[in-house]
C-alpha positions as CSV (number, residue, x, y, z in Angstrom):
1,X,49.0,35.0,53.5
2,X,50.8,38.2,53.9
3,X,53.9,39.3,52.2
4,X,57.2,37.8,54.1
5,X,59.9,40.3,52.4
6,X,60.5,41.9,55.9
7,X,62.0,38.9,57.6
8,X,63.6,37.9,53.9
9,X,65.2,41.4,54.0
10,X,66.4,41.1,57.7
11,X,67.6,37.2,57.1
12,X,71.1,36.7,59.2
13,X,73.7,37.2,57.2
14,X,74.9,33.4,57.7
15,X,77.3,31.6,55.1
16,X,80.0,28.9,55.7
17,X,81.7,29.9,52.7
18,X,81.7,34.3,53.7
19,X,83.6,35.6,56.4
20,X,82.1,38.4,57.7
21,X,85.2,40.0,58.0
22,X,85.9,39.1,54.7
23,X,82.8,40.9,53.2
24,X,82.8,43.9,55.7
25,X,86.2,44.7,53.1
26,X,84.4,44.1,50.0
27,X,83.8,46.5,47.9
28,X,80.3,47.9,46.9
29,X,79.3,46.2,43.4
30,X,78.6,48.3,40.5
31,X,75.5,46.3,40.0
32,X,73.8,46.5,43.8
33,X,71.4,49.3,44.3
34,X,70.2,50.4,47.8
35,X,70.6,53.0,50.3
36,X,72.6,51.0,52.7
37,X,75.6,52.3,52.4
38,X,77.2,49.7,54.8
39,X,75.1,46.7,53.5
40,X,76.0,47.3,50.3
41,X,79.6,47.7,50.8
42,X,79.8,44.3,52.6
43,X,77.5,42.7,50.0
44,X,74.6,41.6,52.4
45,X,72.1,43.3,51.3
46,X,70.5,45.4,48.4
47,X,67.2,47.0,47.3
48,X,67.7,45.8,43.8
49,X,70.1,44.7,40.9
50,X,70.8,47.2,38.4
51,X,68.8,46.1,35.1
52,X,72.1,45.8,32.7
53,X,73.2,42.6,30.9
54,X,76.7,42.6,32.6
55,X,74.7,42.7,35.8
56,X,72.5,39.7,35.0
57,X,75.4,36.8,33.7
58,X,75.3,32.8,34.0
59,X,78.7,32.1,35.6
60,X,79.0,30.1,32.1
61,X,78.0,33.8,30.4
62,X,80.5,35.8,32.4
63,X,83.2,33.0,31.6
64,X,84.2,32.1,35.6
65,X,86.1,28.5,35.7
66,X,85.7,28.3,31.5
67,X,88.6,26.8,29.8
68,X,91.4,24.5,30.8
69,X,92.6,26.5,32.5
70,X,90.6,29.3,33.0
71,X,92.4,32.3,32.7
72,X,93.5,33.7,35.5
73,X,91.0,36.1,36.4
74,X,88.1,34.0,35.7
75,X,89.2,32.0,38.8
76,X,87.3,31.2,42.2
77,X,89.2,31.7,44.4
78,X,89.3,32.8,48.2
79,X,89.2,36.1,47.7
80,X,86.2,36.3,45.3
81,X,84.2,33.3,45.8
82,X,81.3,35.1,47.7
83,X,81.1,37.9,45.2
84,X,79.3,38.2,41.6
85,X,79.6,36.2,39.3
86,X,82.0,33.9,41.1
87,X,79.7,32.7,43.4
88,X,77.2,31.6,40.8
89,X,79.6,29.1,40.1
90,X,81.0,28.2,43.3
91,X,77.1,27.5,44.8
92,X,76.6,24.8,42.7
93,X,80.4,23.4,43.0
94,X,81.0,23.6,46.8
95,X,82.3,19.9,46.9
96,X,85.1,21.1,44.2
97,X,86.3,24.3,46.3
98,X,86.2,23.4,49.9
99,X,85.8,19.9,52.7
100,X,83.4,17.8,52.7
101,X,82.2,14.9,53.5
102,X,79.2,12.6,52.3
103,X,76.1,12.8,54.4
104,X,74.4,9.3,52.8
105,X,76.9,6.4,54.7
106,X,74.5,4.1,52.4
107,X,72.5,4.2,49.5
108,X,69.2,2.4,49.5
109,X,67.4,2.3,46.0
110,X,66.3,5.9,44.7
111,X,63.0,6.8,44.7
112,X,62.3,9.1,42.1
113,X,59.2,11.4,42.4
114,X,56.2,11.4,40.4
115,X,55.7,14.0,38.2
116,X,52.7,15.4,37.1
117,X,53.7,18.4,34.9
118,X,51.3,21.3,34.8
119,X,52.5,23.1,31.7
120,X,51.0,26.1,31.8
121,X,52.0,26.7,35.3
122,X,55.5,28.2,34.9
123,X,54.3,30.3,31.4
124,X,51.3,31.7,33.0
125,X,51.8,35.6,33.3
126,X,51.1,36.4,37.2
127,X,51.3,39.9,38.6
128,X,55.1,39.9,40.4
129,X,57.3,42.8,41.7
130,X,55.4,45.4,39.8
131,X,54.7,43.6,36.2
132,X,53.1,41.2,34.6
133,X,55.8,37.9,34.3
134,X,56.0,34.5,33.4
135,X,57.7,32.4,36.9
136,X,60.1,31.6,34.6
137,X,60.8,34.6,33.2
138,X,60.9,35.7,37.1
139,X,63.2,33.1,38.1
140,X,65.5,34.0,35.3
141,X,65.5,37.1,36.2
142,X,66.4,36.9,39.6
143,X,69.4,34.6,39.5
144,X,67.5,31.2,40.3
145,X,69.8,28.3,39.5
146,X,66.6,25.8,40.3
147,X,63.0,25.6,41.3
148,X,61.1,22.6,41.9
149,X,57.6,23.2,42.9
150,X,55.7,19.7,44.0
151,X,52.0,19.1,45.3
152,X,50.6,16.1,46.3
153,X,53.7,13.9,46.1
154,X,54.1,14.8,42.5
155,X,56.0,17.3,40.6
156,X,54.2,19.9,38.7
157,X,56.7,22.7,38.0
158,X,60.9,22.5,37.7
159,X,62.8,25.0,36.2
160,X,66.6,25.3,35.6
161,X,69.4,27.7,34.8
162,X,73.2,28.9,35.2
163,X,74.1,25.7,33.9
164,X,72.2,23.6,36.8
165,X,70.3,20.2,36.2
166,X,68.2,18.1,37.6
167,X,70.6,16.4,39.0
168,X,73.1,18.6,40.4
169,X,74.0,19.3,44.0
170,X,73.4,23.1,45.4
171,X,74.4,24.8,48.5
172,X,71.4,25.8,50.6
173,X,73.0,28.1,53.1
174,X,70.7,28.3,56.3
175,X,68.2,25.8,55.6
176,X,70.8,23.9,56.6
177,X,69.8,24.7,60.0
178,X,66.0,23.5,59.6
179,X,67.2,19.7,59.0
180,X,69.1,20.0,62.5
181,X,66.3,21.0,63.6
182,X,64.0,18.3,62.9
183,X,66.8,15.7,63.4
184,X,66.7,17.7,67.2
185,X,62.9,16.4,67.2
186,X,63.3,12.9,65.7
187,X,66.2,12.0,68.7
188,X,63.3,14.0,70.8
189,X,60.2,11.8,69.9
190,X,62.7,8.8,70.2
191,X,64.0,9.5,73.9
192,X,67.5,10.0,73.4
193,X,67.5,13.4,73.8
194,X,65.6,15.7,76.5
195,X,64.6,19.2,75.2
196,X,64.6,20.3,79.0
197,X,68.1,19.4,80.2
198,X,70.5,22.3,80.2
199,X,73.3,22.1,77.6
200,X,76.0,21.9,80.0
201,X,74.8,18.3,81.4
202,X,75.1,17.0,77.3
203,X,78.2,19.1,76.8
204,X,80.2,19.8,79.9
205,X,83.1,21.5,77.7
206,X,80.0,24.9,77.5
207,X,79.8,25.1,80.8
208,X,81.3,28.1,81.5
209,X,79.3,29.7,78.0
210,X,76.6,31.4,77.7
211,X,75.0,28.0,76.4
212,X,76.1,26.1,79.3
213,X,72.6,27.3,81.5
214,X,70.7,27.4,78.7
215,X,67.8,24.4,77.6
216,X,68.4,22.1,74.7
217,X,64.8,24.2,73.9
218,X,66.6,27.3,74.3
219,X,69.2,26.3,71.6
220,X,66.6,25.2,69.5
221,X,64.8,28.2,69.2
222,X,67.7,30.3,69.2
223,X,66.9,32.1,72.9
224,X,70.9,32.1,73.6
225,X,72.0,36.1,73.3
226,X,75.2,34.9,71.3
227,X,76.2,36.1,68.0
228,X,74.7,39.9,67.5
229,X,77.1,40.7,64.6
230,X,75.7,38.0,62.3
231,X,72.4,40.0,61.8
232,X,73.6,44.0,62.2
233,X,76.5,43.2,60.4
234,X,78.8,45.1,62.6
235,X,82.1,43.1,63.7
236,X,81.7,40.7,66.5
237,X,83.8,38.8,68.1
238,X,82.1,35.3,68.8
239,X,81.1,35.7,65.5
240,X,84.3,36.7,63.3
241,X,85.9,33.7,65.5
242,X,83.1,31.3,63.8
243,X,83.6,32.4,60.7
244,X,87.3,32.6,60.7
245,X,86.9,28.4,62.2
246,X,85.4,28.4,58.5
247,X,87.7,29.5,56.1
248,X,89.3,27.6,54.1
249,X,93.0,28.2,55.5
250,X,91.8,27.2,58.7
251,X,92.8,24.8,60.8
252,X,90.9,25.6,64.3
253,X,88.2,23.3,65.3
254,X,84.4,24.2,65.7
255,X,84.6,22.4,69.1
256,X,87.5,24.9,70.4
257,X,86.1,28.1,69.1
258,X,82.3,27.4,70.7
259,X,83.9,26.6,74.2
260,X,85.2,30.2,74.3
261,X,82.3,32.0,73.1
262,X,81.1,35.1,75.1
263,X,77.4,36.5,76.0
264,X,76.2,39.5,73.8
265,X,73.8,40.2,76.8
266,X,72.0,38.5,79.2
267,X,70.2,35.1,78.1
268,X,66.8,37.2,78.4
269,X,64.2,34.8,76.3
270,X,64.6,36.5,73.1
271,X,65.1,35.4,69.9
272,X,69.0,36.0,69.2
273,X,69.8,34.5,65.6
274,X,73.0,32.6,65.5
275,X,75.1,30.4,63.1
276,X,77.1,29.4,66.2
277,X,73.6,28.3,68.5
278,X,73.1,25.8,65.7
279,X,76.3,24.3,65.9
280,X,76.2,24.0,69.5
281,X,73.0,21.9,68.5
282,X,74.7,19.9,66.4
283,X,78.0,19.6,69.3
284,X,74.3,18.3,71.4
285,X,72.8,16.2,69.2
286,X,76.1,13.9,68.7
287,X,76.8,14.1,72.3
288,X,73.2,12.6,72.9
289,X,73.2,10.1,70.3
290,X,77.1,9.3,70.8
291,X,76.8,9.4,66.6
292,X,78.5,11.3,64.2
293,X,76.0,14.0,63.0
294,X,76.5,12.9,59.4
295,X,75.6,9.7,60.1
296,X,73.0,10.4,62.4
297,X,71.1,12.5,59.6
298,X,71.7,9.3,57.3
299,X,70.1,6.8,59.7
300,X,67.2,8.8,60.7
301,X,66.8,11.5,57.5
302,X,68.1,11.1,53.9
303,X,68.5,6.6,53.9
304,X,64.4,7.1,54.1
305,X,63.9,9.5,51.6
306,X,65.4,7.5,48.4
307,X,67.6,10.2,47.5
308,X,68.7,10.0,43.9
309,X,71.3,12.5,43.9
310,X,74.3,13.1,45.7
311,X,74.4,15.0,49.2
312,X,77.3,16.3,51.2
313,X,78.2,18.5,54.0
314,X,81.2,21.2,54.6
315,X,83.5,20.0,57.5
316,X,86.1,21.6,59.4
317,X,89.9,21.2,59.7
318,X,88.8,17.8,62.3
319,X,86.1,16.5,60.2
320,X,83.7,18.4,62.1
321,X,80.1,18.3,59.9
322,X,78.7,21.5,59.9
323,X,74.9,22.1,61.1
324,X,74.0,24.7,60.7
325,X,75.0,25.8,57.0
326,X,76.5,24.6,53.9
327,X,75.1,21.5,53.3
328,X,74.8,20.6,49.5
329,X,71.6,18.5,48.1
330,X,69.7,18.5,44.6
331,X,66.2,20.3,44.4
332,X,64.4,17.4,43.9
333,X,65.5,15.5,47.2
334,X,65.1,18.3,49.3
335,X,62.0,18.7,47.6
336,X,61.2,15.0,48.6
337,X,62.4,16.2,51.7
338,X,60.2,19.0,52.7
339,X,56.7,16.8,50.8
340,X,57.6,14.6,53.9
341,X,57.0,17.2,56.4
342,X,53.9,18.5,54.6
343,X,52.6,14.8,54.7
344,X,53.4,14.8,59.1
345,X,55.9,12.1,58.2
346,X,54.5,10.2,55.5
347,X,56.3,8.8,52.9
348,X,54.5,7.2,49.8
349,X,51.3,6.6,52.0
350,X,53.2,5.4,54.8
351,X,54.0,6.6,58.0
352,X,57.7,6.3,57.9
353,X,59.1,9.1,60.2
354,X,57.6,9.8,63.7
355,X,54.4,12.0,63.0
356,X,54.9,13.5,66.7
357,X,58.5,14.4,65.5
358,X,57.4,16.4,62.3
359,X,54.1,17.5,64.4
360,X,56.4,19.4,66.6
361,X,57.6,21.8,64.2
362,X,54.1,23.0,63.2
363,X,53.6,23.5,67.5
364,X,54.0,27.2,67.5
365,X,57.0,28.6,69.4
366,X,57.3,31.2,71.6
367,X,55.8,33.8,70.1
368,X,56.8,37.3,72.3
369,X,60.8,35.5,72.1
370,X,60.3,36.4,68.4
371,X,58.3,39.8,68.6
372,X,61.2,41.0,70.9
373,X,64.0,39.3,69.3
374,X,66.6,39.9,66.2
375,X,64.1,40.5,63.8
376,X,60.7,41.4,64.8
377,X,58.7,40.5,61.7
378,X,55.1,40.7,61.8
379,X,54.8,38.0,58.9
380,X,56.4,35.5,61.0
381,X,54.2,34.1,64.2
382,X,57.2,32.4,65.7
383,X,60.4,30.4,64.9
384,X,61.3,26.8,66.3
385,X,63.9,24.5,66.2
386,X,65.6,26.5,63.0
387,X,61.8,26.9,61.1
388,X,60.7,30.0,60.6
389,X,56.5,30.0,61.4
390,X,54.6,31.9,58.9
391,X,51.2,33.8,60.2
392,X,48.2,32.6,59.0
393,X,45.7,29.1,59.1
394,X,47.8,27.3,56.8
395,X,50.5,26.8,59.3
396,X,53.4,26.9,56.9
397,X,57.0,26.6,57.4
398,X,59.7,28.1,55.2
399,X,63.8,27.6,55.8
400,X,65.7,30.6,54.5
401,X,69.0,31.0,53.4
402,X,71.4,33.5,52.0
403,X,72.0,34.1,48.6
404,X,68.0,33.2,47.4
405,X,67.9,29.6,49.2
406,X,64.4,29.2,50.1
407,X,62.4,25.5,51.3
408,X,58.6,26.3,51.3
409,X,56.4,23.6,52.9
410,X,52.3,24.6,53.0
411,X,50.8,21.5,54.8
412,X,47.3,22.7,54.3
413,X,47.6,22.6,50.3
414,X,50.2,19.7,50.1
415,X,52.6,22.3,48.6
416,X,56.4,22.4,48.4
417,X,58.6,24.9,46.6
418,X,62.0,24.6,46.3
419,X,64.2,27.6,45.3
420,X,67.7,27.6,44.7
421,X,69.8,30.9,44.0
422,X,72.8,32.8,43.3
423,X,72.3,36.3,44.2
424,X,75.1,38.7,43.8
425,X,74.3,39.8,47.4
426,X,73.2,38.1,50.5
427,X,69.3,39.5,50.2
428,X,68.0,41.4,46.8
429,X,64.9,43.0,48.8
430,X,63.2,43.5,45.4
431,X,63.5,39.6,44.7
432,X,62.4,38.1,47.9
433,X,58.8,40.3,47.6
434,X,58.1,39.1,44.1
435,X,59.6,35.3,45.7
436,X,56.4,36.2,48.3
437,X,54.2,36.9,45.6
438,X,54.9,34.0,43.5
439,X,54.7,31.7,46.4
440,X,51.1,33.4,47.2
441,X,50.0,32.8,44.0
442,X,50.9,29.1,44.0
443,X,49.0,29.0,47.2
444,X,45.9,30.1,45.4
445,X,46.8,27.7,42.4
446,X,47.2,25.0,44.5
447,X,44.0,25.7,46.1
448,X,41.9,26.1,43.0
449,X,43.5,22.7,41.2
450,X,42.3,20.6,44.4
């Protein structure tokens, strides 16, 4: 399968917890190399990392949030939070800095995965971003705080670092937006909601949008023309409104700040990625359901799984889950999570989700709405209800998410890979090609070890 850093480097530049305004003012790190001037100086993008010890630090190693207290400058805090090193800590304390709310409203036994440790699989030297390298020497490297790699139901590879465990909660940005998206197909393949109605008929309040016309398809697949500064980084109203909704001082609703929201354009069939299009989902799929979405993606998602850890999601100033970022879950259960979806629903043998459901997000999408849309990569076939469709006869799926967040699922080969990371910028280009290679190389592991 061909290399994927194209649509990695071009990823929206989506985060519950970063303003855009707030990093359009940030200054250029010290320790981010790259030619974009203007990426760079909002910390959304960089070629590489500079190769210096101060530029590499565990949040424990750079002394953010040490001591009691923490001296004053080795504080998160609103200003810094999205900014190295501080946000190495605050990805893996979100529930400690900002709202949220639980996402299990019960907790059936935990299931713990197999395991099935394949020692040599982390230590073997593989040829990644230009060198010969150890995954874990990879991962350490490039500011993973966890990777969980599983196949066939069992775990065979986990790594750790910057002070997370196995147990421990992390942000996952974006992929946020591929469990709305197959909660979207599970109230789908269970009637209660119709992909073909237009928004407006669910959710009168968008009428007057540019969702209101739109398909509950079209918001799916992120056809809306909505939300054009998220992914050129240039200011943008509809989106500096969503993001202001989400800081921390805020007190506006989502609901109030998506029923004003203007057209970037014509609704023309393109692919248009927006933070905003996913939360008019989720404003859809609790309209349909007339559910909370938190308990919504309890009933039907995470009481099935046997989650062992804890799981929460960011909320606004009404109690508002978010859905399309922010959520916080351990790499194991999403990892338990994604094995799901690579087994079309099955759970420990058993068919315990709708295979139609998880069947429809390996259907491809609309392939020209993605060669004409925001990011035009050739690596991805198509994108549908918040998956991104990799090329090739494996038919895989990846959710992506700033910062390193990355859920892999390879049906074909029975593969998952979860990675979980802290990047001192939104994308490290460098990173997500050797991410691509290591991921290709599992492939051909997998393959081999059958």
């Amino acid at each position: 399968m061909r290399a994927m850093h194209t649509i990695l480097s071009r990823l929206a530049l989506t985060c519950a917890l970063a303003p855009t305004s707030a990093l359009a003012q940030s200054p250029a790190s010290p320790c981010l190399v790259g030619s974009d001037k203007v990426a760079l100086a909002a910390g959304v993008r960089a070629d590489t990392v500079r190769d210096a010890p101060e530029c590499h630090r565990t949040w424990e190693q750079a002394g953010v949030m040490v001591g009691f207290p923490p001296p004053p400058d080795r504080l998160v805090t609103p200003e810094n939070y999205n900014t190295y090193p501080f946000n190495r800590w605050m990805l893996q304390n979100v529930s400690r800095f900002t709202r949220t709310a639980p996402m299990l409203t019960a907790r059936p036994p935990a299931r713990p995965l197999p395991e099935a440790h394949d020692a040599a699989l982390l230590e073997t030297k593989i040829p990644v971003s230009g060198a010969e390298r150890t995954i874990a020497d990879y991962a350490d490297r490039t500011f993973v705080d966890a990777l969980v790699v599983a196949k066939d139901g069992h775990i065979v590879a986990e790594w750790y670092g910057d002070g997370m465990t196995a147990a421990k909660p992390h942000y996952i940005a974006s992929v946020t937006k591929s469990v709305t998206g197959f909660l979207a197909e599970l109230l789908i393949a269970d009637g209660r909601l119709d992909e073909t109605r237009l928004v407006k008929s669910y959710v009168p309040e968008l009428a007057q949008t540019p969702f209101g016309d739109a398909t509950v398809r079209d918001v799916l697949d992120m056809k809306v023309n909505v939300g054009a500064g998220e992914t050129s980084g240039a200011p943008d109203p509809a989106d500096a409104a969503l993001w202001a909704t989400m800081a921390l001082a805020s007190r506006r609703s989502v609901y109030d700040t998506l029923a004003v929201v203007k057209a970037d354009g014509p609704n023309d069939g393109r692919f248009h990625y927006a933070s905003l299009t996913t939360e008019v989902a989720g404003w859809i799929l609790t309209r349909a359901a007339g559910e909370p979405y938190e308990k919504l993606a309890s009933d039907l998602i995470w009481s099935k799984l046997g989650l062992q850890d804890d799981i929460y999601g960011a909320v606004d100033p009404q109690g508002k889950v978010y859905s399309s970022t922010a959520l916080t879950i351990s790499a194991r259960d999403l990892a338990k999570f994604g094995l799901m979806i690579a087994d079309h629903g099955k759970v420990d043998g058993r068919q315990v989700f709708p295979a139609k459901a998880v069947d429809s997000l390996f259907q491809y999408g609309d392939q020209d709405a993605w060669k004409n849309g925001t990011f035009k990569s050739p690596q991805i076939r198509a994108y549908r209800s918040y998956w991104y469709q990799l090329d090739g006869p494996d038919r895989a799926l990846v959710g992506l998410g700033v910062f390193g967040q990355a859920l892999y699922i390879n049906p074909a080969r029975r593969l998952v890979m979860v990675r979980y990371s802290s990047t001192p910028a939104h994308t490290i280009l460098e990173y997500a090609k050797g991410w691509d290679e290591v991921r290709a190389w599992l492939d051909e592991h997998a393959s081999a070890s059958r």
